[in-house]
C-alpha positions as CSV (number, residue, x, y, z in Angstrom):
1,X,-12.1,-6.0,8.9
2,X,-13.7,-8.7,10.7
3,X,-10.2,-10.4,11.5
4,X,-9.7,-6.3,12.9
5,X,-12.4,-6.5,14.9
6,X,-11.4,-10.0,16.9
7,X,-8.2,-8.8,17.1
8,X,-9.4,-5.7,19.4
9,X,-11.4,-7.6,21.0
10,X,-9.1,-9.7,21.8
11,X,-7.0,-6.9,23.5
12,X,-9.8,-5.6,25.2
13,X,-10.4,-9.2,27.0
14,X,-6.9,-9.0,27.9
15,X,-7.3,-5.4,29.3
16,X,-10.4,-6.8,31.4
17,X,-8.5,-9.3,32.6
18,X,-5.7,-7.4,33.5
19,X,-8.3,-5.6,35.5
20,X,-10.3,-8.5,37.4
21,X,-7.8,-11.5,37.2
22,X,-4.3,-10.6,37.2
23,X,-2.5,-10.7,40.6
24,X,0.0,-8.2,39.0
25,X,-2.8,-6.0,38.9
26,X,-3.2,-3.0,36.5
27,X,-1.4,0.5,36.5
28,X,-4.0,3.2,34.9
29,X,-2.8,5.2,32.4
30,X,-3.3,8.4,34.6
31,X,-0.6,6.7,37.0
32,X,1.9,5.5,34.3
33,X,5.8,7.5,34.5
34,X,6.4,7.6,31.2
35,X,9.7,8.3,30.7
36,X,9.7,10.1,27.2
37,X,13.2,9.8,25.7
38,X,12.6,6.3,25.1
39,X,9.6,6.6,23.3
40,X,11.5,8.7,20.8
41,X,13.8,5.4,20.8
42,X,10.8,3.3,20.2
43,X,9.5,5.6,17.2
44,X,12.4,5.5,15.6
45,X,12.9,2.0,15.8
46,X,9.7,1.6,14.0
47,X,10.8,3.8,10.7
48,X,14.2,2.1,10.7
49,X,12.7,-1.2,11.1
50,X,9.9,-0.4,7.6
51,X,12.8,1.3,5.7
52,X,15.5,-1.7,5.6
53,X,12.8,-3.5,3.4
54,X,12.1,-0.3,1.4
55,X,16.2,-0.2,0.6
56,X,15.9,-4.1,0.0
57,X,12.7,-3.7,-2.2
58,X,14.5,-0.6,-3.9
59,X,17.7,-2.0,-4.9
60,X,15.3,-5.5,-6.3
61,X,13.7,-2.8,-9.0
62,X,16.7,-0.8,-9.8
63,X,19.1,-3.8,-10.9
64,X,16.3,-4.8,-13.6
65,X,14.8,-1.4,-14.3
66,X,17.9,1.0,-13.9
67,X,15.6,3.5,-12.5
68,X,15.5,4.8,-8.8
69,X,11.9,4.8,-8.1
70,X,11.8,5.5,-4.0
71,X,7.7,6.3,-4.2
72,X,7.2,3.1,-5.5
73,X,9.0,1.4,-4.0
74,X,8.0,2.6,-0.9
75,X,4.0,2.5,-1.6
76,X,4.4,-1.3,-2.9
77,X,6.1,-2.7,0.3
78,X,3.6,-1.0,2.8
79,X,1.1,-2.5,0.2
80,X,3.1,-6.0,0.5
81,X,2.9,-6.0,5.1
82,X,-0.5,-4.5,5.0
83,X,-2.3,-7.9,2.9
84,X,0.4,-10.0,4.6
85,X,-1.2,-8.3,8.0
86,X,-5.0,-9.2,6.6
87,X,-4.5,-12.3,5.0
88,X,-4.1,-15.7,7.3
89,X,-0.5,-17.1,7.5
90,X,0.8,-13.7,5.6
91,X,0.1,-15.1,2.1
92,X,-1.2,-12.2,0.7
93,X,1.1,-9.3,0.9
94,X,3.6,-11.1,-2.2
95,X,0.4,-11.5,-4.8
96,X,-1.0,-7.7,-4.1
97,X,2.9,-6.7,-4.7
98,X,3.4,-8.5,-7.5
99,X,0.2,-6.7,-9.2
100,X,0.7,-3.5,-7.7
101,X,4.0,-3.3,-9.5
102,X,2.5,-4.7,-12.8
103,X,0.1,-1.8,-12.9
104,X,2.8,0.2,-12.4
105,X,4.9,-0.6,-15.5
106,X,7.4,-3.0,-13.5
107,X,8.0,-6.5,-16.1
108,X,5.8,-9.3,-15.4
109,X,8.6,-11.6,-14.2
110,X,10.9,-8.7,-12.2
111,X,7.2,-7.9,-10.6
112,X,7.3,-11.6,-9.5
113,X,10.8,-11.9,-8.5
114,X,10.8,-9.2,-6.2
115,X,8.7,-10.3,-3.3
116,X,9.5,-14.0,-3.6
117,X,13.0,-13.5,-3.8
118,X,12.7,-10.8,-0.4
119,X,10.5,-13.1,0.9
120,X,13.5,-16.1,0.8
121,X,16.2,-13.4,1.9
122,X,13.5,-12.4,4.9
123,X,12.5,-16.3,5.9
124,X,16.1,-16.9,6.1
125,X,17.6,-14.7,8.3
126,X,14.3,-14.6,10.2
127,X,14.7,-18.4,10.9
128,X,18.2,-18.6,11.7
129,X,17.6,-15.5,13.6
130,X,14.8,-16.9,15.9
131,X,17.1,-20.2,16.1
132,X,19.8,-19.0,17.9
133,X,17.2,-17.5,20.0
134,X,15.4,-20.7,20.6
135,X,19.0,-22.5,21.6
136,X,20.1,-19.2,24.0
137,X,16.7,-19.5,25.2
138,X,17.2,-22.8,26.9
139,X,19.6,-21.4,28.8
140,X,17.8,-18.6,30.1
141,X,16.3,-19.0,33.3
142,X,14.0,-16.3,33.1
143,X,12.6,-18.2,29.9
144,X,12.8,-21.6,31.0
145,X,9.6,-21.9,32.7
146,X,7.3,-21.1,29.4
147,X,7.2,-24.8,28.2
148,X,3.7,-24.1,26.0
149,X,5.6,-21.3,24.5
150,X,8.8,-23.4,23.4
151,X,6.8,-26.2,21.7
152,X,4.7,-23.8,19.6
153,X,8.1,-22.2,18.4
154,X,9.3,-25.7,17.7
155,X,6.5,-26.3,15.1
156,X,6.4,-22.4,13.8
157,X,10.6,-22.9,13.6
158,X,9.6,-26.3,11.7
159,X,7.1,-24.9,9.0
160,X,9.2,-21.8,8.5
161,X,11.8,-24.0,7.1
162,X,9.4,-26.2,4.7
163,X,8.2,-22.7,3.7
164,X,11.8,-21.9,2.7
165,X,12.5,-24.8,1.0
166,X,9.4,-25.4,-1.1
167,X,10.1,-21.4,-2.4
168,X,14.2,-22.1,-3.4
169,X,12.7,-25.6,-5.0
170,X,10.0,-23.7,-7.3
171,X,12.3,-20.7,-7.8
172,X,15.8,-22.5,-8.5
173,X,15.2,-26.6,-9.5
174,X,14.5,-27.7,-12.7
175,X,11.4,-29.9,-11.2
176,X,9.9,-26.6,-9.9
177,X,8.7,-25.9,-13.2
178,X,7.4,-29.6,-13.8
179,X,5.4,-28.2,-10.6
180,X,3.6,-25.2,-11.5
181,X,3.1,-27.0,-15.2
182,X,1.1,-30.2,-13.2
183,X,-1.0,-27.0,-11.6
184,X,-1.6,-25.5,-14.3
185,X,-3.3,-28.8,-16.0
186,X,-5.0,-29.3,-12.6
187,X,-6.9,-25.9,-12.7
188,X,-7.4,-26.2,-16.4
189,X,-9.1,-29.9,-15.4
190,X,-11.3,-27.7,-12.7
191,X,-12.6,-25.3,-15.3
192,X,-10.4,-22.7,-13.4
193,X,-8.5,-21.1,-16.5
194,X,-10.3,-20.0,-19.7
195,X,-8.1,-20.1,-22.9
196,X,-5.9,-22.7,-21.1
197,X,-3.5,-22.7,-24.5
198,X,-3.0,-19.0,-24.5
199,X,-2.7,-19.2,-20.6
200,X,-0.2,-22.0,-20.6
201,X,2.7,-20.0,-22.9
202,X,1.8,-17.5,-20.4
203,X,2.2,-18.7,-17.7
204,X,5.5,-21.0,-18.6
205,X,6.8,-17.6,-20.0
206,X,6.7,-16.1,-16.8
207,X,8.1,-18.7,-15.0
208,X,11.2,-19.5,-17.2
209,X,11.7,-15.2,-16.5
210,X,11.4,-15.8,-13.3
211,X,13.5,-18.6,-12.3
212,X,16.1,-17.2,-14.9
213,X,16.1,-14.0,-12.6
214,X,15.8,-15.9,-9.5
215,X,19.2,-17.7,-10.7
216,X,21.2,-14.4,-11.4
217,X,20.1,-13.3,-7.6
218,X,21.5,-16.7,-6.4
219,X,25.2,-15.9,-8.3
220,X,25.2,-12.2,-6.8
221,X,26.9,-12.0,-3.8
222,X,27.1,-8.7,-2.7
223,X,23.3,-8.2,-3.8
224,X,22.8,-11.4,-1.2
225,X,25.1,-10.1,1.2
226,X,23.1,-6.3,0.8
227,X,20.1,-7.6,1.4
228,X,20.6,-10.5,4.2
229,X,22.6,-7.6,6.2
230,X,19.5,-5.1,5.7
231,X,17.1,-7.7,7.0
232,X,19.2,-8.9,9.9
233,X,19.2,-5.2,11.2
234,X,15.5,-5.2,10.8
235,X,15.3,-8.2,12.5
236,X,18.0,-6.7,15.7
237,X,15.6,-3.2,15.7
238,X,12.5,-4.8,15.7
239,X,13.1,-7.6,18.8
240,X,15.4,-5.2,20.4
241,X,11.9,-2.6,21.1
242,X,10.4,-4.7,24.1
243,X,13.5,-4.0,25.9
244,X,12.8,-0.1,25.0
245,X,9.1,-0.3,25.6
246,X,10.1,-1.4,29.1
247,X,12.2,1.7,29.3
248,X,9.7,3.8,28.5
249,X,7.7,2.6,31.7
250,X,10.6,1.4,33.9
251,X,13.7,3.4,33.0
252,X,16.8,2.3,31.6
253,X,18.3,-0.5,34.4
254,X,20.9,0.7,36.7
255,X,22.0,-2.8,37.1
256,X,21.6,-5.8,34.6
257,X,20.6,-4.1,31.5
258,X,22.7,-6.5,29.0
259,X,21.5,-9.3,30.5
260,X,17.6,-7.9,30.8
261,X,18.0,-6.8,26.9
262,X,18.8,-10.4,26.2
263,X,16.0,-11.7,27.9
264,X,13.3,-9.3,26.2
265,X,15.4,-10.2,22.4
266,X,14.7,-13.7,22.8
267,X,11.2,-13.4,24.0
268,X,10.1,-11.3,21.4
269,X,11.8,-14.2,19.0
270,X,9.7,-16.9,20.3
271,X,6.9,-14.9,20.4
272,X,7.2,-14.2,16.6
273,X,7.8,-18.3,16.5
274,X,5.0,-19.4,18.5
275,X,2.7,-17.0,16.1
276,X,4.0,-17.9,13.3
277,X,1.9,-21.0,11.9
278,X,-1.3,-19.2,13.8
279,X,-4.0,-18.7,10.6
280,X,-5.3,-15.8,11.5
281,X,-3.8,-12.7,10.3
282,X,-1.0,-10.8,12.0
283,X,-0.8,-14.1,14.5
284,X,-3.8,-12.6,16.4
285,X,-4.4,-13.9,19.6
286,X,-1.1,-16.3,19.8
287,X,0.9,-12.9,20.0
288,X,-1.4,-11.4,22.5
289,X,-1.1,-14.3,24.8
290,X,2.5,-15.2,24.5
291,X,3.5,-11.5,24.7
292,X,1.3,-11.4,28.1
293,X,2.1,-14.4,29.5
294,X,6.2,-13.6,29.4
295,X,6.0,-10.5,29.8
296,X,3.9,-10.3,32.7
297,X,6.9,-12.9,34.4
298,X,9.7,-11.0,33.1
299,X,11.1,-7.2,33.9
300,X,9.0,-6.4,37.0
301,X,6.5,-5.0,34.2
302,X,3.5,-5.9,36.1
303,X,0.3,-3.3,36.5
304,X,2.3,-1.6,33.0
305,X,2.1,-5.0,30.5
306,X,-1.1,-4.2,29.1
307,X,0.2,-0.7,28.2
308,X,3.2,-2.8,26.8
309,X,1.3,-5.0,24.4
310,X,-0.4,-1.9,22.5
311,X,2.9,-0.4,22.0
312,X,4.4,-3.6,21.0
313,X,1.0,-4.6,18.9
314,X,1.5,-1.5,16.9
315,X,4.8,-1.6,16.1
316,X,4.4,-4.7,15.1
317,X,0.9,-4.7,13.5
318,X,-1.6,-1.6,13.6
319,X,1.1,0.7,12.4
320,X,1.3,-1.4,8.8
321,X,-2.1,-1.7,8.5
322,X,-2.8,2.0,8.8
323,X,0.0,2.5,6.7
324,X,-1.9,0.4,4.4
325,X,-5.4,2.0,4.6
326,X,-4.0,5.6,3.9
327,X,-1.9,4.7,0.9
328,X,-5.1,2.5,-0.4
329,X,-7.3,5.7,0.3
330,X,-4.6,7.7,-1.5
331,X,-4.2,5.6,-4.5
332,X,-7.8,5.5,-5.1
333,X,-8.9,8.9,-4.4
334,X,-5.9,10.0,-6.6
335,X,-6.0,7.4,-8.9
C-alpha cells in the first residue's frame, strides 16, 4: 500500500511539473482530441497481452494434471503479476502462485514448476527481446541522445541474464541441488526450520520432483516452442501500445508511421530495461522518469505525455494490481 502510495505520488509530482516546469507545457484534459478507435486498440491490447500468459500458465497445469482448469488458471496468474507488482524486484508473484495452486489441489512440485519454469520461458524472450532493441537502438537517432537511459539498460540487461542463469542452474544441474541442500543446513544453523529431519526429506522430495519436471520441459519442444511464441506476442502487444497511446492523442501518422512505431517499440524496451533492477515494486519511479523523459522528446507528444504515462502506467501496472485486489476480495469473501 505504502509502495502505492509513492508511486502516485510520484505521478502527481510529475503532473505538477508538467504544469510549472516543462517547456512542452501541459494540454488539460478538457482540450485533449481523443481520437477513440485507438483506445479500443489500446484495450484490447491489454487483454491479449494478460491472456498469452493465461494460455502459457494453462497448458503448464494441463500436461501434469490432464484437467482444463481456465478459472484457475486464470485467478493464479493475476495472483502471480499482482505480488510481483507489490513486491521489490518482482520476487513475489512465483511464491504466492506456487501456494495458491497448492491450496488448490495442484502437486507440490507441478505447483513449483509452473511459475519457475514460465518465469525462465518469460526472462528469456524478454531479454533477447529487449536486446535487439538495445543494438537497433544505437542506431536510432531519435534515441541516441538518452545516454542515462542506455547505461541503466546495460546493467538491467546484465542482471536479467544472471537471473536466468542462476534459475536453469538450480532447476537443471546436478549442483543446484547441492545448493538448496547447503541452504537448507544454513537456516537449520539459524533456528529458521523446526523439525529440520522431517523438513529436509521434504524439502529434497520436492526438489528432486521438480528438477525431474523441469527436465521433461527442457526435452519438449513444441511445449518450448508454445510457450516462447505466446510470450514473444505478449512481449510485441505490450511495447507495441505507446505507439497506440500516441494515436489515441495524435492520430495515426500520415507519413512515417513504420518508422515512428519503431521508435516508440524500442523505447518502451529500454524503459522496461532501465527499470528493471529498480527495488521498488513495479519499477516505480525509474518507469515514470524514463517514460517522460523520451517520451516528452519523441512523437511531438508534448502538453499530452502526462496523459500518456497514466495510460501507459496502467497497462502496464494499475490494471494488474486491481486485477489483483478484486480476485483477493473475491476469494476471501467467497472463500
Amino acid at each position: 500500500f505504502c509502495f502505492l502510495i509513492f508511486n502516485i505520488a510520484l505521478v502527481v509530482g510529475i503532473l505538477l511539473w508538467n504544469l510549472l516546469g516543462s517547456d512542452e507545457g501541459f494540454t488539460p484534459l478538457s482540450q485533449l482530441e481523443i481520437h477513440w478507435e485507438f483506445t479500443l486498440v489500446y484495450v484490447l491490447f491489454i487483454f491479449l497481452a494478460f491472456m498469452c500468459h493465461v494460455f502459457c500458465v494453462h497448458r503448464m497445469i494441463y500436461r501434469k494434471t490432464f484437467k482444463s482448469r481456465w478459472i484457475l488458471t486464470y485467478k493464479s496468474q493475476a495472483i502471480c503479476r499482482y505480488y510481483d507488482d507489490i513486491t521489490p524486484l518482482a520476487a513475489g508473484g512465483q511464491a504466492f502462485m506456487t501456494s495458491y495452486l497448492i491450496n488448490r489441489d495442484v502437486p507440490a512440485s507441478t505447483a513449483l514448476s509452473i511459475p519457475l519454469a514460465k518465469l525462465v520461458f518469460q526472462d528469456i524472450v524478454w531479454v533477447v527481446v529487449c536486446l535487439v532493441c538495445l543494438i537497433c537502438a544505437s542506431f536510432n537517432p531519435a534515441l541516441q541522445g538518452f545516454t542515462f537511459i542506455s547505461v541503466t539498460s546495460i546493467v538491467g540487461l546484465v542482471l536479467s541474464l544472471g537471473m536466468i542463469a542462476a534459475i536453469l542452474f538450480l532447476s537443471l544441474s546436478k549442483h543446484g541441488k547441492k545448493v538448496i541442500e547447503w541452504l537448507s543446513k544454513l537456516l537449520n544453523k539459524m533456528h529458521l526450520i523446526k523439525n529440520y529431519e522431517k523438513k529436509y526429506q521434504s524439502i529434497m522430495k520436492t526438489v528432486d520432483d521438480y528438477q525431474a519436471i523441469m527436465r521433461e520441459y527442457s526435452r519438449s519442444f513444441w511445449d518450448i516452442v508454445y510457450q516462447m511464441v505466446l510470450v514473444a506476442m505478449s512481449n510485441i502487444i505490450t511495447k507495441s501500445l505507446p505507439f497506440f497511446i500516441y494515436c489515441i492523442f495524435k492520430g495515426f501518422p500520415a507519413t512515417g508511421a513504420g518508422e515512428l512505431y519503431s521508435t516508440f517499440f524500442m523505447a518502451a524496451a529500454l524503459i522496461e530495461l532501465s527499470s528493471s533492477f529498480i527495488p521498488l515494486p513495479g519499477g516505480s519511479g525509474m518507469n515514470e522518469i524514463t517514460f517522460t523523459i523520451i517520451f516528452s522528446n519523441i512523437g511531438g507528444l508534448g502538453g499530452e505525455t502526462f496523459w500518456a504515462l497514466l495510460l501507459w502506467r496502467f497497462a502496464t501496472y494499475y490494471f494488474y494490481l486491481l486485477q489483483g485486489i478484486v480476485i483477493i476480495v473475491y476469494d476471501t469473501v467467497y472463500g
